[in-house]
mmCIF file as Biopython writes it, N, C-alpha, C and O atoms, coordinates in Angstrom:
data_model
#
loop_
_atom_site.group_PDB
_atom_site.id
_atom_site.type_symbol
_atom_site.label_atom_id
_atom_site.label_alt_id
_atom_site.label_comp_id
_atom_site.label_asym_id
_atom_site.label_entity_id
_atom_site.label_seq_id
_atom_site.pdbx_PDB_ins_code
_atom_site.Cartn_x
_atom_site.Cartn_y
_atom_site.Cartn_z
_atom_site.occupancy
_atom_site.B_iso_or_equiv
_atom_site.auth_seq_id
_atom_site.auth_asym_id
_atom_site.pdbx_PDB_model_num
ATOM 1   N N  . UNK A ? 1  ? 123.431 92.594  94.431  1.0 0.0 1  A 1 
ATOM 2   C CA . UNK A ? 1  ? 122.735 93.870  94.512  1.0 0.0 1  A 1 
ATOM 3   C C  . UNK A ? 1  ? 121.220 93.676  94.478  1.0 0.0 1  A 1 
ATOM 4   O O  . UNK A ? 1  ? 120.335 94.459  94.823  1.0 0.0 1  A 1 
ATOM 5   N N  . UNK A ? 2  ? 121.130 92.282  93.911  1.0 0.0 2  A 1 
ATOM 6   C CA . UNK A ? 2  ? 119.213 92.559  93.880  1.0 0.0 2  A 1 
ATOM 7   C C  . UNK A ? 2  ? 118.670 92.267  94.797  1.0 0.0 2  A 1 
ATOM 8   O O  . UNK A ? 2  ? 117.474 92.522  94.662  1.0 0.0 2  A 1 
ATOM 9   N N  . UNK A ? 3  ? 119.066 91.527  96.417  1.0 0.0 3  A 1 
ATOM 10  C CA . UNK A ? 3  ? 118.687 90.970  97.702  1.0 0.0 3  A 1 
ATOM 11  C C  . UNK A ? 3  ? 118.313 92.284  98.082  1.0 0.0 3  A 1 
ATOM 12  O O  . UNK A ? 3  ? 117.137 92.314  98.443  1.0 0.0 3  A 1 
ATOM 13  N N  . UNK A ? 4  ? 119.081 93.750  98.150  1.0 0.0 4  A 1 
ATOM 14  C CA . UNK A ? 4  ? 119.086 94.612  99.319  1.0 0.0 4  A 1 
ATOM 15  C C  . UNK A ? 4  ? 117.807 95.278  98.741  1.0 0.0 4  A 1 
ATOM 16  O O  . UNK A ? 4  ? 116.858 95.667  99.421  1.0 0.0 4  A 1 
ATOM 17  N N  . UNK A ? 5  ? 117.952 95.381  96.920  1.0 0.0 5  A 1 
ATOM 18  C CA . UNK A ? 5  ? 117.133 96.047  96.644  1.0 0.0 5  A 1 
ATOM 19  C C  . UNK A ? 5  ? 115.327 95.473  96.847  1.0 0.0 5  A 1 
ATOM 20  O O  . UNK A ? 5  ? 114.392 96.248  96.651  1.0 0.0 5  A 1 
ATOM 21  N N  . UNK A ? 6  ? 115.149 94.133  97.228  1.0 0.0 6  A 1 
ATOM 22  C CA . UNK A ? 6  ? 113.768 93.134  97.018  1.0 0.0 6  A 1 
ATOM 23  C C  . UNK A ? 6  ? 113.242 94.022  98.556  1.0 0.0 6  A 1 
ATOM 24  O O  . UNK A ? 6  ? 112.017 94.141  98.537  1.0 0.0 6  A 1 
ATOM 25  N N  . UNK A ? 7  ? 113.738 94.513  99.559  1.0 0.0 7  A 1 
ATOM 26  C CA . UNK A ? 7  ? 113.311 94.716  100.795 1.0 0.0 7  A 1 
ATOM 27  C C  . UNK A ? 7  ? 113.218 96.576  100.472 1.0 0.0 7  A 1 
ATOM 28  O O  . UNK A ? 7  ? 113.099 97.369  101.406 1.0 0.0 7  A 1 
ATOM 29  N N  . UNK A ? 8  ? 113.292 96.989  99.115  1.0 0.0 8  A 1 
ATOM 30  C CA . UNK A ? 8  ? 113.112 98.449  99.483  1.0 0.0 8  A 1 
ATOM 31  C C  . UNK A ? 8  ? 111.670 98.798  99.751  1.0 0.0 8  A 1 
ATOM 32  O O  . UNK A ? 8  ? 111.408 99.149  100.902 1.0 0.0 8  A 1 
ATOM 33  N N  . UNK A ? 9  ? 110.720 98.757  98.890  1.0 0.0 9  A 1 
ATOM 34  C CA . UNK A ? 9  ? 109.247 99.166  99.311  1.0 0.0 9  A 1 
ATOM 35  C C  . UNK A ? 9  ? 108.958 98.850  100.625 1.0 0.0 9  A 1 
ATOM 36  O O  . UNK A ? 9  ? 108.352 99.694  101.285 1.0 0.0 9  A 1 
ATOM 37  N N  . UNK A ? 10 ? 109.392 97.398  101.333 1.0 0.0 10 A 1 
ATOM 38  C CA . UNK A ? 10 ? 109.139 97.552  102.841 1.0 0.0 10 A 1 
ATOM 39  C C  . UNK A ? 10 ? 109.867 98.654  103.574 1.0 0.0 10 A 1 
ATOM 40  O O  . UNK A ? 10 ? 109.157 99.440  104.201 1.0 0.0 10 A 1 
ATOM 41  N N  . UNK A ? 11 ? 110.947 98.800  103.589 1.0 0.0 11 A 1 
ATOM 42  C CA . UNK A ? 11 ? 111.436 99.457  104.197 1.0 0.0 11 A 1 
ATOM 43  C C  . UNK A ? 11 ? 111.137 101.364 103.710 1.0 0.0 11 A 1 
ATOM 44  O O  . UNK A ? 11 ? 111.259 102.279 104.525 1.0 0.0 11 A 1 
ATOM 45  N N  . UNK A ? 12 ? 110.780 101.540 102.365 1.0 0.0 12 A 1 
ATOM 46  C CA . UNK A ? 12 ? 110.001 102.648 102.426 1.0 0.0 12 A 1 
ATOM 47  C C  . UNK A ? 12 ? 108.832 102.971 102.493 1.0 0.0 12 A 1 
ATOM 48  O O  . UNK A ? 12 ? 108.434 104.118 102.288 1.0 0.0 12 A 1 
ATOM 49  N N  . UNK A ? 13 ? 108.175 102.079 102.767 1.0 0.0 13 A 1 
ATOM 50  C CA . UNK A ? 13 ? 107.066 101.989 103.968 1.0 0.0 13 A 1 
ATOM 51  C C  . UNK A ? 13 ? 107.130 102.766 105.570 1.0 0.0 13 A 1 
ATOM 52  O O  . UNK A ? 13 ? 106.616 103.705 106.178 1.0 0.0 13 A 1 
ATOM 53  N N  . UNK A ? 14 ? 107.936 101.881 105.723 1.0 0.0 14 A 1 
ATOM 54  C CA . UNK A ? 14 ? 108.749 101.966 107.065 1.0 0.0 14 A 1 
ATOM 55  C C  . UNK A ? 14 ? 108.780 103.391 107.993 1.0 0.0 14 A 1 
ATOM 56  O O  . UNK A ? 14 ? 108.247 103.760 109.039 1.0 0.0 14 A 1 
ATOM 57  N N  . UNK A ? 15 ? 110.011 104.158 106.680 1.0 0.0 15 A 1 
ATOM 58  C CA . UNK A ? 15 ? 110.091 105.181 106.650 1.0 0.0 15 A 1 
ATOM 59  C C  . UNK A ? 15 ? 109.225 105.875 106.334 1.0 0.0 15 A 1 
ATOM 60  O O  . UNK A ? 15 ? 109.696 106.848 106.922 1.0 0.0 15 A 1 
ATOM 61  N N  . UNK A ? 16 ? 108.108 106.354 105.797 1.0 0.0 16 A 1 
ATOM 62  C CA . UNK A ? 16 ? 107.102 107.600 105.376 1.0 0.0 16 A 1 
ATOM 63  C C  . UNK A ? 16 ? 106.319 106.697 106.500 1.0 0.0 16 A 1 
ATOM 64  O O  . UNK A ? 16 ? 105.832 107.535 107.259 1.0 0.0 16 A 1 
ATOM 65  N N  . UNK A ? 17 ? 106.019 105.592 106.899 1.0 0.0 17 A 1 
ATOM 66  C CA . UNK A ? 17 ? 104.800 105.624 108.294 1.0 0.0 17 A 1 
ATOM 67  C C  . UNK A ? 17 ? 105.342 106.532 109.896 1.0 0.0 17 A 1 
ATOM 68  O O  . UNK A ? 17 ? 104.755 107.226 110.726 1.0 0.0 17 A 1 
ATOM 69  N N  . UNK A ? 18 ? 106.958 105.975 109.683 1.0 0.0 18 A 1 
ATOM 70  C CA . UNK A ? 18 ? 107.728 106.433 110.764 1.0 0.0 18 A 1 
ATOM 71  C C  . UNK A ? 18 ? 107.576 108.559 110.935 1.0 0.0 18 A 1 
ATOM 72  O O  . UNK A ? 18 ? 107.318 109.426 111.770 1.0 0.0 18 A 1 
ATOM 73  N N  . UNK A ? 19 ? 107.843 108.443 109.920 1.0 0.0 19 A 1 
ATOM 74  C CA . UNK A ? 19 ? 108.374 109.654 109.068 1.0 0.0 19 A 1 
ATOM 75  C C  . UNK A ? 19 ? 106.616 110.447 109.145 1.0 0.0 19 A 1 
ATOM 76  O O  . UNK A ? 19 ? 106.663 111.621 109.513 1.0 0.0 19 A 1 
ATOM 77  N N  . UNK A ? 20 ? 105.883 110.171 108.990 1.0 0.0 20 A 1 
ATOM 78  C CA . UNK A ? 20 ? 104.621 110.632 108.900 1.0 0.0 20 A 1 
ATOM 79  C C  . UNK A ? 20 ? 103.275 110.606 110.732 1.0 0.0 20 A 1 
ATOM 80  O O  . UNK A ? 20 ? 102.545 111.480 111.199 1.0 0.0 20 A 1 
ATOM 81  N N  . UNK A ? 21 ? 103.567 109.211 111.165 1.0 0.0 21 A 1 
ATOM 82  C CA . UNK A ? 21 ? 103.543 109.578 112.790 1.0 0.0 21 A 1 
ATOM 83  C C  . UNK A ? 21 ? 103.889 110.828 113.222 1.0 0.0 21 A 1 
ATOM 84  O O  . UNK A ? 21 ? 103.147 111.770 113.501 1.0 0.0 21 A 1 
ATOM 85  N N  . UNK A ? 22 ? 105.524 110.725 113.263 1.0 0.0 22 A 1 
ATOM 86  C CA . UNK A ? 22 ? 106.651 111.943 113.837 1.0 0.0 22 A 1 
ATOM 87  C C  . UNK A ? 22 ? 105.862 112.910 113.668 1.0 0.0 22 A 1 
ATOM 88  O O  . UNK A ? 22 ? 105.185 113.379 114.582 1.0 0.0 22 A 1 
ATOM 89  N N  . UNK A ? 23 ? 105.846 113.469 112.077 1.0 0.0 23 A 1 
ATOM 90  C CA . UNK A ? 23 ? 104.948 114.848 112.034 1.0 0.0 23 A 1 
ATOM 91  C C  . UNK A ? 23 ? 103.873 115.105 112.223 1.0 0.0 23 A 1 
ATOM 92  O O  . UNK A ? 23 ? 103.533 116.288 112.221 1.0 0.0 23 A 1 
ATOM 93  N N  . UNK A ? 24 ? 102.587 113.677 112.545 1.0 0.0 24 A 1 
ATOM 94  C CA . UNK A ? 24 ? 101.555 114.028 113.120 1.0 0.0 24 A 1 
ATOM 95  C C  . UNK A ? 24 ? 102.051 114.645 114.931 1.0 0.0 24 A 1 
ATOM 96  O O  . UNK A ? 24 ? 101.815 115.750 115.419 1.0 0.0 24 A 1 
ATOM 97  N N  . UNK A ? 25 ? 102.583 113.776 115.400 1.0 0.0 25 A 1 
ATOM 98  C CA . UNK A ? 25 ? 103.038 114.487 116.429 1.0 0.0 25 A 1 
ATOM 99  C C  . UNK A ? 25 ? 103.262 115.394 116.838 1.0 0.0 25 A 1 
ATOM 100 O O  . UNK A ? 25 ? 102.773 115.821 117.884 1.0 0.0 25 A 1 
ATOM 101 N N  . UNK A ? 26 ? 103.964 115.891 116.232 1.0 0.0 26 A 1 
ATOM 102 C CA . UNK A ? 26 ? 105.308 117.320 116.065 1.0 0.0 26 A 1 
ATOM 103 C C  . UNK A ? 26 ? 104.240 118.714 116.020 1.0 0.0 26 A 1 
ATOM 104 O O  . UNK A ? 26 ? 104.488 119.698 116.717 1.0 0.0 26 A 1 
ATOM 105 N N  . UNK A ? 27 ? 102.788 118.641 114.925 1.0 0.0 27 A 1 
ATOM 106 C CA . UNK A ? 27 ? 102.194 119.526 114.373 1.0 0.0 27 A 1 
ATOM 107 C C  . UNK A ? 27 ? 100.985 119.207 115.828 1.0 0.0 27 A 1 
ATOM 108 O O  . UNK A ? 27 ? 100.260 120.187 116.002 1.0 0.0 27 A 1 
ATOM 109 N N  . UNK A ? 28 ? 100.728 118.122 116.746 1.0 0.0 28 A 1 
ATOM 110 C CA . UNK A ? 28 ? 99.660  117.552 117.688 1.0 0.0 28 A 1 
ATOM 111 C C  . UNK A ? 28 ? 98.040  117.889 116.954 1.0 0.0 28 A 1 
ATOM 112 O O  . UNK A ? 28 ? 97.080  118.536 117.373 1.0 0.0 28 A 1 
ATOM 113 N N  . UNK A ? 29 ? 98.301  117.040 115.549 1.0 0.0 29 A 1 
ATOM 114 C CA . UNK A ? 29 ? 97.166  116.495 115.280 1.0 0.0 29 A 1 
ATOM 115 C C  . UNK A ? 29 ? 96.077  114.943 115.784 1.0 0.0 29 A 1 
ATOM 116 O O  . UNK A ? 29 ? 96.463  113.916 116.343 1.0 0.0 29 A 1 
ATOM 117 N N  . UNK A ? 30 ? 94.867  115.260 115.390 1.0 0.0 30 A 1 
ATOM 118 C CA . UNK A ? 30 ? 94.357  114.428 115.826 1.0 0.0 30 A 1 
ATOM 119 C C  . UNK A ? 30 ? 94.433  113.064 115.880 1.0 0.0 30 A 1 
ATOM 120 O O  . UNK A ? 30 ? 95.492  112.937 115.265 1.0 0.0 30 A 1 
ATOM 121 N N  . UNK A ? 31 ? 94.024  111.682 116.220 1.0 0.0 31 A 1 
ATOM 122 C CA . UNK A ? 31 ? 94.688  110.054 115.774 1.0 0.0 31 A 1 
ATOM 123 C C  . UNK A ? 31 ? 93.606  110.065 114.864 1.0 0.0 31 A 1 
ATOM 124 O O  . UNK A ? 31 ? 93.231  108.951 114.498 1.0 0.0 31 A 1 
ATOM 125 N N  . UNK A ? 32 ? 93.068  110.953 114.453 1.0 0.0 32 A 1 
ATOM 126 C CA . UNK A ? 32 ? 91.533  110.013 113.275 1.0 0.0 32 A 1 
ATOM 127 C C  . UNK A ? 32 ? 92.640  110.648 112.132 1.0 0.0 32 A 1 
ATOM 128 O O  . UNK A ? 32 ? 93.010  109.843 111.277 1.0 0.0 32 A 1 
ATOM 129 N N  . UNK A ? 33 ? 93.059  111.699 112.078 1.0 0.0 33 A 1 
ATOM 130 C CA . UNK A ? 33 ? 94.068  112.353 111.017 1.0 0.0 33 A 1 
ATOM 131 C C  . UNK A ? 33 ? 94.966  111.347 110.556 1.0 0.0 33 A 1 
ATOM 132 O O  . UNK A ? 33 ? 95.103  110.845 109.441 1.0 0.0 33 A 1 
ATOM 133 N N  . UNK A ? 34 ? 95.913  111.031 112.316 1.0 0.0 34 A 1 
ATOM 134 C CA . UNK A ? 34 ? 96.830  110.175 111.652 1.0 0.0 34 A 1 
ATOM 135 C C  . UNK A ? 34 ? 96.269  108.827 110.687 1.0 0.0 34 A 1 
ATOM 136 O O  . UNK A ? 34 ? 96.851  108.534 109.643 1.0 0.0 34 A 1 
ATOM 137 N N  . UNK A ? 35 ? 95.118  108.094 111.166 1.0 0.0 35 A 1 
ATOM 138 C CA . UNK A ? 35 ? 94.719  107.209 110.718 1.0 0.0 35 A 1 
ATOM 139 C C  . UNK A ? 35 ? 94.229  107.629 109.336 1.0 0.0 35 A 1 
ATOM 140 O O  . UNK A ? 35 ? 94.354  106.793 108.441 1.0 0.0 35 A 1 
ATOM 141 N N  . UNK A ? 36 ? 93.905  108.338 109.159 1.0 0.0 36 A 1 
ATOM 142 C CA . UNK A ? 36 ? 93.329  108.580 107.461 1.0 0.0 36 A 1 
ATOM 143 C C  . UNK A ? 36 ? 94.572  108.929 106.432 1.0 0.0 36 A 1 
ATOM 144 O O  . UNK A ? 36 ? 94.641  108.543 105.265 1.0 0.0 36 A 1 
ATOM 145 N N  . UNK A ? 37 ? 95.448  109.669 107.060 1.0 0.0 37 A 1 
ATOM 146 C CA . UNK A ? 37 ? 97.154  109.557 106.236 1.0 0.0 37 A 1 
ATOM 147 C C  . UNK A ? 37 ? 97.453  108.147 105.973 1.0 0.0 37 A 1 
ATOM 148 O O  . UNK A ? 37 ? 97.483  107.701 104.826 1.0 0.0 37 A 1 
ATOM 149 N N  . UNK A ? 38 ? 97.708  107.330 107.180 1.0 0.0 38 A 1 
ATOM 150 C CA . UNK A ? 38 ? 98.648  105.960 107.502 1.0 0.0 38 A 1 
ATOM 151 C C  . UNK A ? 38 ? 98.079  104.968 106.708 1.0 0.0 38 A 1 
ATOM 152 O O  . UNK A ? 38 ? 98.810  104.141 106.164 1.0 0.0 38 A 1 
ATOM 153 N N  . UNK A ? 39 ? 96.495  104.932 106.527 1.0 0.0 39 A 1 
ATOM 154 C CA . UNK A ? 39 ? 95.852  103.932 106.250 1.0 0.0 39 A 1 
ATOM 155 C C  . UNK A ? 39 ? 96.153  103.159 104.502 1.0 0.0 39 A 1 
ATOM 156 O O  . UNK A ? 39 ? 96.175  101.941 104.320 1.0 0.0 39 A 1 
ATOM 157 N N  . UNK A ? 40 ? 96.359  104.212 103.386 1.0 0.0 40 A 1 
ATOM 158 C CA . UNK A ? 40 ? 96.222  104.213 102.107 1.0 0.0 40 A 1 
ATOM 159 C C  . UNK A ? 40 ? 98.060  103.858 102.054 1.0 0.0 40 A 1 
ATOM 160 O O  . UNK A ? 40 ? 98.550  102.898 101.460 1.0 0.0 40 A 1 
ATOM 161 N N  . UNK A ? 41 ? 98.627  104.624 102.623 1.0 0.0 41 A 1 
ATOM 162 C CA . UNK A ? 41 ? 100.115 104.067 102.831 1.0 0.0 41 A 1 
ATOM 163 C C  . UNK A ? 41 ? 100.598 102.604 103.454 1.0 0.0 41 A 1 
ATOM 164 O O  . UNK A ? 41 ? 101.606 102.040 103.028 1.0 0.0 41 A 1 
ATOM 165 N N  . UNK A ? 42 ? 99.954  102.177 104.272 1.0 0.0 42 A 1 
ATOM 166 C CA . UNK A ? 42 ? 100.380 100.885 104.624 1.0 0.0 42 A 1 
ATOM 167 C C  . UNK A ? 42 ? 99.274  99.804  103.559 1.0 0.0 42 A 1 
ATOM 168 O O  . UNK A ? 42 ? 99.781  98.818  103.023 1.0 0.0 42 A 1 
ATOM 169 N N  . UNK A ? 43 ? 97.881  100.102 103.364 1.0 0.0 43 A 1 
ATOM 170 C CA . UNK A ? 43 ? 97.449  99.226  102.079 1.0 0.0 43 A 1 
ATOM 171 C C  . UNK A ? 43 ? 98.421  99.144  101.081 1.0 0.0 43 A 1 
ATOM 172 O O  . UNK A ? 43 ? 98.676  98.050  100.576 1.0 0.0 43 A 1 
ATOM 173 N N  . UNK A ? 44 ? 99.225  100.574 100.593 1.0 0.0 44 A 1 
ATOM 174 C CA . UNK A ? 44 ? 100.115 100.598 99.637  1.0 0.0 44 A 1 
ATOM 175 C C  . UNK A ? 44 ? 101.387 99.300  99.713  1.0 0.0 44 A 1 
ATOM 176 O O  . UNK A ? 44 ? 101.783 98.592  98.787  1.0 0.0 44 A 1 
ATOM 177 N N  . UNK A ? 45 ? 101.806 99.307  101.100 1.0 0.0 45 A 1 
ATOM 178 C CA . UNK A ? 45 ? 102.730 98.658  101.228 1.0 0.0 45 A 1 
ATOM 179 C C  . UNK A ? 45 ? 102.733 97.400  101.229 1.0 0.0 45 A 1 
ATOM 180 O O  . UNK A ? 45 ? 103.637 96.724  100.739 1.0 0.0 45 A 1 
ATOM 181 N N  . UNK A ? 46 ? 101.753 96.967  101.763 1.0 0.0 46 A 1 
ATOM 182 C CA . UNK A ? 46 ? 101.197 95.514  102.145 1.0 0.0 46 A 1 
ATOM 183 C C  . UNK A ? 46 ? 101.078 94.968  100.294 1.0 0.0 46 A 1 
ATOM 184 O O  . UNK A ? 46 ? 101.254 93.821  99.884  1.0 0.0 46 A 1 
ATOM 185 N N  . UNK A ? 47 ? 100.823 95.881  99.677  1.0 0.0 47 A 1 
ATOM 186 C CA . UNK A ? 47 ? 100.468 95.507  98.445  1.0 0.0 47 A 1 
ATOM 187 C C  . UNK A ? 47 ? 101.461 94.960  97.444  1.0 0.0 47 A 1 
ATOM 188 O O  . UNK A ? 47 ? 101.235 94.256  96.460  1.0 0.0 47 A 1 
ATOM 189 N N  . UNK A ? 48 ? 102.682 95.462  97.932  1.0 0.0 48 A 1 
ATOM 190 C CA . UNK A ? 48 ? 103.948 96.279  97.117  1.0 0.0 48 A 1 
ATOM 191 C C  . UNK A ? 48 ? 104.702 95.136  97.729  1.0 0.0 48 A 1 
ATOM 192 O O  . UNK A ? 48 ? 105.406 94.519  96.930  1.0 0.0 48 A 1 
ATOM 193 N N  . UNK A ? 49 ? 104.708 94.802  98.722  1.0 0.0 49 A 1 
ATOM 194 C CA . UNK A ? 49 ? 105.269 93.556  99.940  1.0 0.0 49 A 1 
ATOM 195 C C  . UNK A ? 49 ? 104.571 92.397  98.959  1.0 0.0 49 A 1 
ATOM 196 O O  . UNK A ? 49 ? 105.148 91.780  98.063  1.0 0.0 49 A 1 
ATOM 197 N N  . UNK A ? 50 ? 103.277 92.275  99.339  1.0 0.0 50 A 1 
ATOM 198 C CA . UNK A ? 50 ? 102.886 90.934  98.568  1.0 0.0 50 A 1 
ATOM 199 C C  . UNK A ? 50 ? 103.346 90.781  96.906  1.0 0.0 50 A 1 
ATOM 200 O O  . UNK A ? 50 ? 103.508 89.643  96.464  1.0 0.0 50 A 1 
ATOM 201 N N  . UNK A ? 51 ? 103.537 91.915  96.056  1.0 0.0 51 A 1 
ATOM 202 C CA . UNK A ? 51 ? 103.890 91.481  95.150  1.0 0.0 51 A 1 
ATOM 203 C C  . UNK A ? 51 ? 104.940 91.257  94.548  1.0 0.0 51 A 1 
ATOM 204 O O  . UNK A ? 51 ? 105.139 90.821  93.414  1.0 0.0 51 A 1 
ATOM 205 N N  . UNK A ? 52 ? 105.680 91.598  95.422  1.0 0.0 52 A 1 
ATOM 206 C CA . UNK A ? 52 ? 107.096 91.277  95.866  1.0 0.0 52 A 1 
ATOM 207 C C  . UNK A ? 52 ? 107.242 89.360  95.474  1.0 0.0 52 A 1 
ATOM 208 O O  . UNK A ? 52 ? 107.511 88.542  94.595  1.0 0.0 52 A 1 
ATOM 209 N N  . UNK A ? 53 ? 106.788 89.547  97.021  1.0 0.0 53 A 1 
ATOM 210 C CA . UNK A ? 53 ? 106.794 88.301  97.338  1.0 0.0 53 A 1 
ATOM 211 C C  . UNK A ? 53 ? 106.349 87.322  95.977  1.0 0.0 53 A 1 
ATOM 212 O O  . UNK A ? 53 ? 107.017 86.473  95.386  1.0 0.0 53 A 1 
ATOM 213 N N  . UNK A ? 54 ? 105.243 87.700  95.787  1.0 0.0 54 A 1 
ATOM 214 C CA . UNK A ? 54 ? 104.438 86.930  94.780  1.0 0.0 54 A 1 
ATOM 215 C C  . UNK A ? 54 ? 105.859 86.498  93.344  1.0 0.0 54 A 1 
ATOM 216 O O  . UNK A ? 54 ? 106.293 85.423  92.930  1.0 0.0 54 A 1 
ATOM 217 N N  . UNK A ? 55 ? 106.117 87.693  93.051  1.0 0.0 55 A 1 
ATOM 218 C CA . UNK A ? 55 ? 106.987 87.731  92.024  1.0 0.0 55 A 1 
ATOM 219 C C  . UNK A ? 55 ? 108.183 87.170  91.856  1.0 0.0 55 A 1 
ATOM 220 O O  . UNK A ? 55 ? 108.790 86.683  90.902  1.0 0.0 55 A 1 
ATOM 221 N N  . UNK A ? 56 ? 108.466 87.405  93.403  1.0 0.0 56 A 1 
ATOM 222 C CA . UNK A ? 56 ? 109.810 86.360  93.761  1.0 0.0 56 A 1 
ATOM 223 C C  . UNK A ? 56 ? 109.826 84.861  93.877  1.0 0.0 56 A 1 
ATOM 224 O O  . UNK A ? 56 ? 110.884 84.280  93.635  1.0 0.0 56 A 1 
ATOM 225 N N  . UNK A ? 57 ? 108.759 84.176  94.222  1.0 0.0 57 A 1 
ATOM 226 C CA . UNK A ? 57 ? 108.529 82.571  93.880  1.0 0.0 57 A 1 
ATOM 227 C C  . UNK A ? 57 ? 107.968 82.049  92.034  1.0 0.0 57 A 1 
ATOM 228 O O  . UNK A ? 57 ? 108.012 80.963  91.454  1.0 0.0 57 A 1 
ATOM 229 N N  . UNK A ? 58 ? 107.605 83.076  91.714  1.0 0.0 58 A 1 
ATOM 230 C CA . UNK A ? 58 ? 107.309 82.681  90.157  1.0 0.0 58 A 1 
ATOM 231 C C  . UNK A ? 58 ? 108.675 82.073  89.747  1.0 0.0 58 A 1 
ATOM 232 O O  . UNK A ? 58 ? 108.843 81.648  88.604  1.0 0.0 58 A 1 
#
């Protein structure tokens, strides 16, 4: 059970970038919009990914 769970923050990443595009779309907001949503969310992830990682070779 702990393999599927080590890939969740990527994959809910995944989903709220996927998930958050879509509704920039959907509503036809601007790309500086989308980029100021997406940006703090994928730092988030990248972060959450590396410490993952990090934590998993200790």
């Amino acid at each position: 059970m702990g393999d599927p769970l080590r890939h969740l923050p990527f994959a809910l990443v995944i989903f709220i970038v996927l998930f958050t595009a879509f509704g920039d779309l959907a509503i036809d907001a601007g790309l500086s919009v989308l980029v100021t949503v997406l940006a703090p969310m994928l730092w988030l992830g990248l972060y959450l990914l590396g410490t993952d990682r990090a934590a998993s070779k200790e």
